[in-house]
Every structure is written in C-alpha cells, then in structure tokens.
C-alpha positions in Angstrom: 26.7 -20.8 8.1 23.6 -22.7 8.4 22.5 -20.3 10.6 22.7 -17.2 8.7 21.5 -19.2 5.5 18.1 -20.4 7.6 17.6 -16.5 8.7 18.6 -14.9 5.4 15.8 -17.0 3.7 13.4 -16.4 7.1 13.9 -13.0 6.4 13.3 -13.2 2.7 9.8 -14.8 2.8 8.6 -12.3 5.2 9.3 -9.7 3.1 8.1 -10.8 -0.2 4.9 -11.8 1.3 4.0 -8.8 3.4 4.9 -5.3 3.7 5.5 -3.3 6.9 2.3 -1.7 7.1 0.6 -4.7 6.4 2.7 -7.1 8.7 0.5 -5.6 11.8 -2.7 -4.2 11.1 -5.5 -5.1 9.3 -5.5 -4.6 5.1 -8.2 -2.4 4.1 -8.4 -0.8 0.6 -6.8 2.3 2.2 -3.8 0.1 2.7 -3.0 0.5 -1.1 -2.2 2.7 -4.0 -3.6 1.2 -6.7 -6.5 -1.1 -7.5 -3.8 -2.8 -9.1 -2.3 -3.5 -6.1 -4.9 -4.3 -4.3 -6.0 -7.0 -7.0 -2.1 -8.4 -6.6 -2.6 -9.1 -2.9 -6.4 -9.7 -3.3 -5.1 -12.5 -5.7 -2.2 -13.8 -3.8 -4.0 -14.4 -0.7 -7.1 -15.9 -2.3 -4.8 -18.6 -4.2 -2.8 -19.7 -1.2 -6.0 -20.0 1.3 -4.6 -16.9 3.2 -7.5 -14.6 5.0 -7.2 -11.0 4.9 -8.7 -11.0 1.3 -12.3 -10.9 1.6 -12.4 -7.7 3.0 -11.2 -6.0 -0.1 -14.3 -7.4 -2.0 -17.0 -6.5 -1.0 -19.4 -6.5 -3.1 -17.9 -10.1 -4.3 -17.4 -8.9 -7.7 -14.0 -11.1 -7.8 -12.2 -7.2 -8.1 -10.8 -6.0 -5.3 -10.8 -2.3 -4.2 -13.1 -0.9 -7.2 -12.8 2.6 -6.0 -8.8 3.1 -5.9 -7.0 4.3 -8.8 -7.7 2.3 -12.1 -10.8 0.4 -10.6 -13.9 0.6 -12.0 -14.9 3.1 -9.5 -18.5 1.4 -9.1 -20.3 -0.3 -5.4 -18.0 2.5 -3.2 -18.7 2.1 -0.1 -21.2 5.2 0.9 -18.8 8.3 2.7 -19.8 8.3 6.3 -21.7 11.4 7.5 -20.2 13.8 10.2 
C-alpha cells in the first residue's frame, strides 16, 4: 500500500509540474498557446529557482513570450530569412 501511495504521488508531481512535450525538449515560446501560458510557466519556474525560464524572456521585460496570443506583441524576435 505504501508502495502504490509513494508512486501515485510520484506520478502526480510529475504531471502537475510539466507537461509531455515539455518533459523532454527544450521550452521555447513555440512550446505554448498563449502568452498566458507562457507567463504561468515563466512564473512558476522563476519562483522555485527552476531554469528553463530565461529563455522565454528575452528581452528581460519580466513578460514572457510577448509575441503569442494576448502578449503585447512588441521585441519579436526578427523572422529568419530563407
């Protein structure tokens, strides 16, 4: 019973901090939806000394992912050139 109690809560921290996609690559502001999301992990990770935050910040603006959805849309990183 122990057993399946220590698993069962294992299991249940892994989840709620990261998601599948994010368990094995690196999080990039394609990663998310949102910038509303983005902010929620930016956040999260920030507060509990985590890395895998700065990235999403990058002109240090304290907002993650400005140019997703409901960001400000300003400092986007410049489209490469083919």
């Amino acid at each position: 019973m122990k057993k399946l109690l220590a698993t069962m809560l294992t299991a249940t921290l892994l989840i709620s901090t990261t998601t599948p996609a994010m368990a094995k690559q690196r999080v990039t502001c394609k990663s998310f939806k949102t910038q509303k999301q983005a902010q929620a992990y930016y956040n999260k990770r920030k507060k509990a000394g985590l890395a895998g935050w700065k990235s999403l910040d990058r002109d240090k603006d304290g907002k993650a992912c400005d140019c997703l959805p409901g960001g400000n849309g300003k400092h986007c990183p410049k489209k490469k050139k083919r």
